[in-house]
Residue, then its C-alpha position, 0 to 999 in steps of 0.5 A: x485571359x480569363x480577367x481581360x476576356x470582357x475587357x474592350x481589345x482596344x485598351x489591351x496593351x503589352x505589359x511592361x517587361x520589368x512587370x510581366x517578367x518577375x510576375x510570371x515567373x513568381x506566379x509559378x512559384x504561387x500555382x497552389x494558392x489561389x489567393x496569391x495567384x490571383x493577386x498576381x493575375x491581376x497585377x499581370x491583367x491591369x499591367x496589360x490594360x491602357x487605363x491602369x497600366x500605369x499604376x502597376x508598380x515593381x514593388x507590388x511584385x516584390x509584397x506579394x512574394x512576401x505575402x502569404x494567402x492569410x496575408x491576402x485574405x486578411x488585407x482583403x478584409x480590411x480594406x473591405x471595412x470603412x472601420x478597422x477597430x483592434x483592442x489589446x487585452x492586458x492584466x493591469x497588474x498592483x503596481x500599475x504594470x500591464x502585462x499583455x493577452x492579446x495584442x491587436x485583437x479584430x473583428x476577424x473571426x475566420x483566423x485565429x487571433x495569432x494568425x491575424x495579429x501576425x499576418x498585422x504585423x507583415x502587413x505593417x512591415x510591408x507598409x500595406x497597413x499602419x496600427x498608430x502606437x496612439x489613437x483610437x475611435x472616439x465611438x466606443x460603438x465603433x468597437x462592438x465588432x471586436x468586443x462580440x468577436x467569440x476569439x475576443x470573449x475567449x480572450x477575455x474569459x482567460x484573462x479574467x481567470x489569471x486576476x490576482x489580488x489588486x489586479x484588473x483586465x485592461x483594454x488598449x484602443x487602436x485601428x488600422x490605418x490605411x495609406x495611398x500605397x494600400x489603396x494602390x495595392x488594393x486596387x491594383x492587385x486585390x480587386x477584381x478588374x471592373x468589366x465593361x458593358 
C-alpha cells in the first residue's frame, strides 16, 4: 500500500498471478529482513502498475529468493556506481607464480571483503553482474576508491608482511559489468516506485 499509495488509481491493475502468487508467498518467508522484503514489495507494486506491469519477470522471484540482504544491499550499491573497479591482491612468487590475498577487492567499506567477494560471486551466479576474466579501466584514477579503501590498505599491509626473497605483491585490475537483466532487476525490484505530482 504504502508503494502505490501516490500512484494515479487510474494505472493500478491486478497483478498477474504467476507474480503475485509465488511473490507473497516467498515474501513470508522474508518478513525479517527488510531489504528482501522490500524487493519484493516492489516487485508486487510495479506488477500491479499499467506502466511497468510488463516488465515484471517470474524469474525476479526466483533471484531474490536466493538473495541474501548483503546480496540486496551490495547490488544496490553497484548499480548505485557509474564505476564499479575490483583489484586482486596477489604475492607474485620467484618463479613468477601468483598466489592470491584477496580477490575482487571494492570500494565497499561496510562489509568486509569476504563478504562482498561472496556476495560477487552470487550475484554473477545470478547473472545480476559479470566480473570479465580480461579487462580493466585504462584510468588508473578510476581505482583510487578501492586503493583508499582501510579493508583494501589492510590487505595490502598483510601481503606485504608475507614477502619473502625474490617475491612481490602483485595487483590484478578488473570492474563490474553490469547487463540488461541487472538493469531490469534494478529498476523492477531495487528502486523505489517513482511517485507522481
Amino acid at each position: 500500500e504504502q508503494k502505490l499509495e501516490n500512484i494515479d488509481p487510474d494505472k493500478l491493475v491486478a497483478p498477474e498471478a504467476y507474480i503475485a502468487i509465488p511473490a507473497i508467498q516467498a515474501i513470508s518467508y522474508s518478513m525479517n529482513s527488510n531489504e528482501l522484503r522490500n524487493l519484493y514489495a516492489n516487485l508486487l507494486a510495479k506488477a500491479m502498475n499499467a506502466d511497468t506491469k510488463d516488465s515484471v519477470h517470474p524469474s525476479f522471484i526466483e533471484i531474490i529468493k536466493q538473495m541474501t540482504p548483503i546480496d540486496a544491499q551490495i547490488f544496490k550499491r553497484i548499480n548505485e556506481r557509474e564505476l564499479r573497479p575490483l583489484i586482486t591482491i596477489s604475492i607474485r612468487l620467484p618463479n613468477n607464480g601468483l598466489n592470491p590475498i584477496n580477490k575482487n577487492c571494492s570500494w565497499i567499506q561496510d562489509f568486509s571483503l569476504k563478504e562482498c567477494r561472496i556476495s560477487f560471486k552470487n550475484l554473477v551466479r545470478l547473472g545480476l553482474i559479470t566480473i570479465p576474466a580480461i579487462g580493466e579501466y585504462t584510468d588508473t584514477d578510476y581505482y583510487t576508491p578501492v586503493t583508499k579503501n582501510p579493508l583494501f590498505i589492510e590487505t595490502e599491509k598483510i601481503a606485504s608482511q608475507q614477502l619473502e626473497d625474490g617475491s612481490s605483491i602483485a595487483y590484478e585490475k578488473h570492474f563490474i559489468e553490469l547487463s540488461e537483466l541487472s538493469l531490469l532487476f534494478y529498476d523492477i525490484c531495487v528502486n523505489d516506485i517513482t511517485i507522481e505530482t
